[in-house]
N, C-alpha and C positions, 0 to 999 in steps of 0.2 A: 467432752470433746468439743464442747461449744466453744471454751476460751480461747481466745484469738490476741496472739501480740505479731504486729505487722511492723516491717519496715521496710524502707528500698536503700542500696545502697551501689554506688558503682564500681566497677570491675574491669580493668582493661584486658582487652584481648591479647594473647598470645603473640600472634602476628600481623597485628596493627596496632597502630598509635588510637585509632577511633574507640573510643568507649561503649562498652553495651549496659544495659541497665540490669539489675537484678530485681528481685521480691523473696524477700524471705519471712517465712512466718512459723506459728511451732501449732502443731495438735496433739494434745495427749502426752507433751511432754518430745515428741519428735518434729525435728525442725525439717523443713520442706521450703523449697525454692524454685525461682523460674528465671531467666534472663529475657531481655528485651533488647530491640535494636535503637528506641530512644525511650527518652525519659518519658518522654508523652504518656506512651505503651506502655512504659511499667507502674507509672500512677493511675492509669486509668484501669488496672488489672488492681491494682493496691485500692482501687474505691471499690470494684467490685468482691474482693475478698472482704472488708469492712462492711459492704452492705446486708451480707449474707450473714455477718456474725451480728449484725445490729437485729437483722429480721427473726433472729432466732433458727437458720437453719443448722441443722446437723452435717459434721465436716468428718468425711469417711479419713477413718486412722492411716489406714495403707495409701489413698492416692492424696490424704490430706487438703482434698478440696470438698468443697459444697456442691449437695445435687444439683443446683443450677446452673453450676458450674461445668458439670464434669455431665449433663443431659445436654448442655449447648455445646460442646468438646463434638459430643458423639451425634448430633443431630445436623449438621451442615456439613450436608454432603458436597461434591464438586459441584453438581448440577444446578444446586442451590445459589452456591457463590458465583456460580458464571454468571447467571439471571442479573445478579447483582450488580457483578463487574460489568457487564453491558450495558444495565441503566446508569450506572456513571460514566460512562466511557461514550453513549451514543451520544448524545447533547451536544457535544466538544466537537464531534468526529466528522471531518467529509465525507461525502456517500461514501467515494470507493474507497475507504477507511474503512468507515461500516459494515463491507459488504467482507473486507479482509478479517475482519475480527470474526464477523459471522461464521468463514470459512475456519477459521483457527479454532474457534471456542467449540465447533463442532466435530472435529477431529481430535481434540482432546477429549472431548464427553462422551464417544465412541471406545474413545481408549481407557476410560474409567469406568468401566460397565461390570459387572459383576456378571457372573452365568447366574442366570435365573431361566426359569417355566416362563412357556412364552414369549420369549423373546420373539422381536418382527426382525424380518430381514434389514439386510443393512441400508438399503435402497428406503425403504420405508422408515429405518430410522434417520438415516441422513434427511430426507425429505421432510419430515416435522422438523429437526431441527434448526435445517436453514431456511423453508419459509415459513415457521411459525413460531418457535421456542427462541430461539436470539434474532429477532425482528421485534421492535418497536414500531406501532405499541402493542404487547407482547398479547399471549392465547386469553390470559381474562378479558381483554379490551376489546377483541372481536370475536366474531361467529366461527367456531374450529367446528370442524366434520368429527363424527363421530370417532372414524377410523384413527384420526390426528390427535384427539384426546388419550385415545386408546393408548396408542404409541407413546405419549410424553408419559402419564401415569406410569407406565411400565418404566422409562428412562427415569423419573423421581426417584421409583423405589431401586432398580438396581445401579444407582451411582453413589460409585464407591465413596466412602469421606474424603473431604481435604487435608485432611491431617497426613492421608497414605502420601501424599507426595514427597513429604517429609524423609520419606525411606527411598534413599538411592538408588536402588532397584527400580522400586516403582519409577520415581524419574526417569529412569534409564530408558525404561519399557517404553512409556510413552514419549519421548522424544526420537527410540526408533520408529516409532508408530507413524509419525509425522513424514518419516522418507519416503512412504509406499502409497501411493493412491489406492485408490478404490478396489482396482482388476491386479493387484500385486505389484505392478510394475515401478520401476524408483520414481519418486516426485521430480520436478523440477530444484535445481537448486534454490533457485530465487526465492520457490513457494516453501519450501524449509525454512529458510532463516525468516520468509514471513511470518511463519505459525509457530516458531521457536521464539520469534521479538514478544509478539503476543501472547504466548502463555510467560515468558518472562515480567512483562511488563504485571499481567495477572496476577501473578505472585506475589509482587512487590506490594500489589494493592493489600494480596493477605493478610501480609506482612504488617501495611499501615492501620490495619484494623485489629490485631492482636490474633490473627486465626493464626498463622507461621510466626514461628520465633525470627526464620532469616529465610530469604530466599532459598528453596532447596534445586533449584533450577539450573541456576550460576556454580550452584556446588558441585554442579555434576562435569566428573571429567568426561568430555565427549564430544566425538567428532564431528566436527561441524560439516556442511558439504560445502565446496569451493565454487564460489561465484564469480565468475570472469565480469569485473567491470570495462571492459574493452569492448570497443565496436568492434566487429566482424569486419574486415577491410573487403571481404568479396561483396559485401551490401551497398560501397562506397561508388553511385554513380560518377562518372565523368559528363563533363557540360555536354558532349555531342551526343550521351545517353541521356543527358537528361533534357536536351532540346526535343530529342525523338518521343519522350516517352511524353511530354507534354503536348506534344503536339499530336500523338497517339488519342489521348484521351479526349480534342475537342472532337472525336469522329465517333465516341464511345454513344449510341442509344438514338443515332438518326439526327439530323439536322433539326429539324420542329419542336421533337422534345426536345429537345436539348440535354440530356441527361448529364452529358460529358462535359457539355460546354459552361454548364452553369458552374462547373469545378475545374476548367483550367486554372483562374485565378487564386483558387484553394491551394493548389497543389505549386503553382508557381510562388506564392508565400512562401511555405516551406522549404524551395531550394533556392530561390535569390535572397531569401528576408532571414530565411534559419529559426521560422515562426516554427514551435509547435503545434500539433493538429487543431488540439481546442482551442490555440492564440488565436490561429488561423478562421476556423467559425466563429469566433469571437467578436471580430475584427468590423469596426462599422464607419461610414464615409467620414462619421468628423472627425474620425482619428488621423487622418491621410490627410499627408500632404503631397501635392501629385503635378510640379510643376513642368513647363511648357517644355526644358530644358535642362537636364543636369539632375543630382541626385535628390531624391524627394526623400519622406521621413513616414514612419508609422507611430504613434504614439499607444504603447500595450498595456491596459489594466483591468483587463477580463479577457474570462474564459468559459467555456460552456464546454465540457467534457461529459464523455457520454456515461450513463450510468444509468441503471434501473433505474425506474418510479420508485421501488420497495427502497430504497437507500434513502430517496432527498426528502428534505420536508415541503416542499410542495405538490409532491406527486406528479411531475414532471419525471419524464426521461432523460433531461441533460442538466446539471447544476448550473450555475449561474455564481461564479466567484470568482476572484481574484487572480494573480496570476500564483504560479506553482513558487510554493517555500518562500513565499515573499507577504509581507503585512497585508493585508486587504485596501489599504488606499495607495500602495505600490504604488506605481509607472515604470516603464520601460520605454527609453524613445529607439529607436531602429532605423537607422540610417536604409533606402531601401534604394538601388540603382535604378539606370533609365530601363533597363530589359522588365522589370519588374512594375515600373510604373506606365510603361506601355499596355500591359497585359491586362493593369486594373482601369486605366481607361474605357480598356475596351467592354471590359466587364459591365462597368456601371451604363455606358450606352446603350449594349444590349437590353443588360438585365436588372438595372434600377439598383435599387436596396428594398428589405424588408420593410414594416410600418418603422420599428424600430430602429433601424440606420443600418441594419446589417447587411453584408454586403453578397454572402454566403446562404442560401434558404433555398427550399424545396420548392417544387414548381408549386404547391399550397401557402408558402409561405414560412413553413415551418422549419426552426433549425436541421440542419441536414444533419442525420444520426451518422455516426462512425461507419455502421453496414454497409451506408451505401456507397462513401468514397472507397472505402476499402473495394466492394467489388467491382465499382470502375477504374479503378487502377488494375487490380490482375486484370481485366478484360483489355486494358489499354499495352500495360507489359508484353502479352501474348503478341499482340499487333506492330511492337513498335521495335522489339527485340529479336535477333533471329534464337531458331528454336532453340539451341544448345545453350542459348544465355539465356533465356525467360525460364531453362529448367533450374538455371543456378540459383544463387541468395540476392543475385544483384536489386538494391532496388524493391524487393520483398514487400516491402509496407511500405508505404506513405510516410511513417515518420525518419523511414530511411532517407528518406530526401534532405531533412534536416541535417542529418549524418555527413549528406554529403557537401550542404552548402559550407558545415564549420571544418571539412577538411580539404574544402578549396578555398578558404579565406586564410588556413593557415600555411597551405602550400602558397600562396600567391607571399606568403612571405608578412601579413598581418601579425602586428604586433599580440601575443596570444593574452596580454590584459584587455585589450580591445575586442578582439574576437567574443573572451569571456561575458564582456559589458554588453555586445549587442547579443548572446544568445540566452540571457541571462543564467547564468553557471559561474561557479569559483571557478578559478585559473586553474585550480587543484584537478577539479572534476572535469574540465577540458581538454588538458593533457593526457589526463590517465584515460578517458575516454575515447576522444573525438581526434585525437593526433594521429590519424590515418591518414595513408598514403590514396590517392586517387586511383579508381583503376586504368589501369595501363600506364601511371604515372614513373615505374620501377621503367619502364621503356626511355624517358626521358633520363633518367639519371645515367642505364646503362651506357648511353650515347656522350653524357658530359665525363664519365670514368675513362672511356674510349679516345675521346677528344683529348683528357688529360695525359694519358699513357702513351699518344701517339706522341706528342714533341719532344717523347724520351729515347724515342729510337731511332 
């Protein structure tokens, strides 16, 4: 059973033009085969079958592969490969990348669990796995609690292999897995197709490593959940909400501290400039151009988005990178009005900048976290809105502002390849988006339908 004759040869698919690779070899007089998605994969399986017959191992008749073969088949489990796939994947990845894979790879490892003696609760297992099992750098490289080792050891041994994914079933299982959170109730849509890109992407890597023949992920027929990419049109402030709610928020935390006042300027970025929140703390004096008279300019290529310490590699709470989906030495110039550079005027006389030029920082200095505009804006909403509208969506977040500045620049009749360039978005993703109507804007139309109907009668 030792004698080995190998060859590879190619095979096209059924229903595609693209080529898969084979491997065919005989033991014992019975010939035995394997296919590949490139040739790479099927010669690098064709040196390990020749290595095992060079080294003298014995090649089982029935599965006609080699113990080392057919122990490393049944020894990498899922848990194993995710380790993996996260040390290639974290290097490359922005924190909040990071912190998304983390959430993904954990929910599937959950969903590959074998019943075993033992087992910790689920709270216990999710908590090893997302602060210490898929975090770099991972449980060898720091001090784990007793309790936390406890728990991974017990996740090694009862996770399931990577080869089960391969059965459609299994698939199946864990991709419903991914719709229910925690307490039973359905996921978010968004967070589905999150944890569904990433164990797909997952796969593929299998796949490039020879563990999957083909993605078994993509194989499965299954319902995806439906993601509305549209703005919410009740989010969409009008300028005399959005004058109110700014001017709400310079009264947010007492005159002295100033807590509110250090973030008018923030917040008026976002609805005249159509900044994002991080462009927005990003933002530092020698970018501005802020003249006497007439429209001034912002020039955009950072951003400081907020994000755990456990994500960046400096241990920082906010990154410090480029702007979103764009190269790292980007720019973005941004046309920004007189309403808008009155505001930052007034800003930098109060309140300076940072050592670094920023224009945006805490009464310490420090970049303002996401928490805290976020809760001076609700505190400002409440104040500036009557009760029945502060209960509605209007206006909800902060980046709603943005929302509303690109669906008054396209109501005002902006050309929407322009609109696109100064918010930086495809024309695609703006449309489909941000083409909302202003609120109470349906008022002005019904009045010009009105006007038109009347000189027919």
């Amino acid at each position: 059973m030792k004698s080995l004759d190998v060859k590879v040869w190619s095979v096209r698919k059924r229903d595609t033009k693209t080529p898969s690779y084979g491997v065919r070899w005989y033991v014992a007089g019975n010939v035995f085969s394997d296919t590949f998605r490139t040739k790479a994969l099927a010669d690098h399986y064709r040196s390990k079958l020749m290595r095992a017959m060079r080294e003298g191992e014995e090649f089982d008749s029935e599965s006609g592969l080699p113990a080392s073969l057919e122990e490393g088949k049944a020894s990498l489990t899922w848990y194993s490969f995710a380790l993996r796939y996260l040390a290639m994947k974290w290097p490359h990845s922005a924190p909040n990348t990071r912190d998304a894979i983390n959430e993904s790879l954990t929910s599937v490892t959950l969903a590959l669990l074998d019943e075993r003696a033992g087992r910790p609760s689920d709270a216990a297992l999710r908590r090893a796995l997302r602060n210490w099992a898929f975090l770099l750098p991972g449980p060898d490289s720091r001090d784990v609690p007793d309790d936390v080792l406890n728990v991974l050891h017990w996740v090694a041994k009862a996770s399931r292999p990577l080869a089960d994914l391969a059965d459609a079933a299994v698939a199946r299982q864990v991709l419903d897995s991914l719709k229910l959170k925690l307490d039973g109730t359905a996921a978010a849509a968004e967070t589905v197709r999150r944890k569904r890109r990433t164990l797909v992407n997952a796969a593929n890597y299998a796949v490039d490593l020879g563990e999957l023949q083909e993605n078994p992920i993509t194989a499965v027929r299954w319902q995806k959940p439906k993601v509305s990419n549209q703005v919410d049109p009740r989010v969409v402030a009008n300028p005399e909400q959005a004058r109110n709610l700014l001017t709400a928020v310079s009264y947010i935390g007492g005159y002295r501290r100033a807590r509110g006042r250090r973030l008018v300027g923030l917040f008026a970025c976002m609805y005249f400039g159509g900044f994002r929140p991080a462009e927005a703390v990003g933002l530092a004096e020698a970018d501005l151009v802020l003249p006497d008279a007439g429209w001034g300019s912002a020039l955009l290529h950072r951003t400081r988005p907020s994000v755990g310490r456990q994500w960046t590699d400096t241990g920082e709470t906010h990154d410090d990178r480029g702007l979103k989906n764009r190269p790292t030495e980007d720019v973005r110039r941004v046309p920004i009005p007189p309403q808008l550079i009155v505001v930052l005027r007034e800003h930098l006389d109060t309140f300076g900048t940072a050592t670094d030029g920023r224009l945006f920082f805490s009464e310490k200095g420090a970049v303002v976290p996401s928490s805290t505009y976020y809760r001076v804006w609700q505190e400002a909403r409440f104040l500036a809105l009557p009760t029945e509208v502060a209960a509605s969506p209007l206006a909800s977040r902060p980046y709603d502002l943005r929302h509303s500045a690109l669906s008054t620049w396209l109501n005002a009749g902006v050309d929407p390849t322009e609109v696109a360039e100064r918010a930086g978005n495809s024309v695609e993703v703006l449309l489909t988006r941000y083409a909302k109507c202003l609120d109470g804007r349906h008022e002005v139309a019904n009045r010009r339908i009105e006007d038109l109907l009347r000189e027919y009668e």
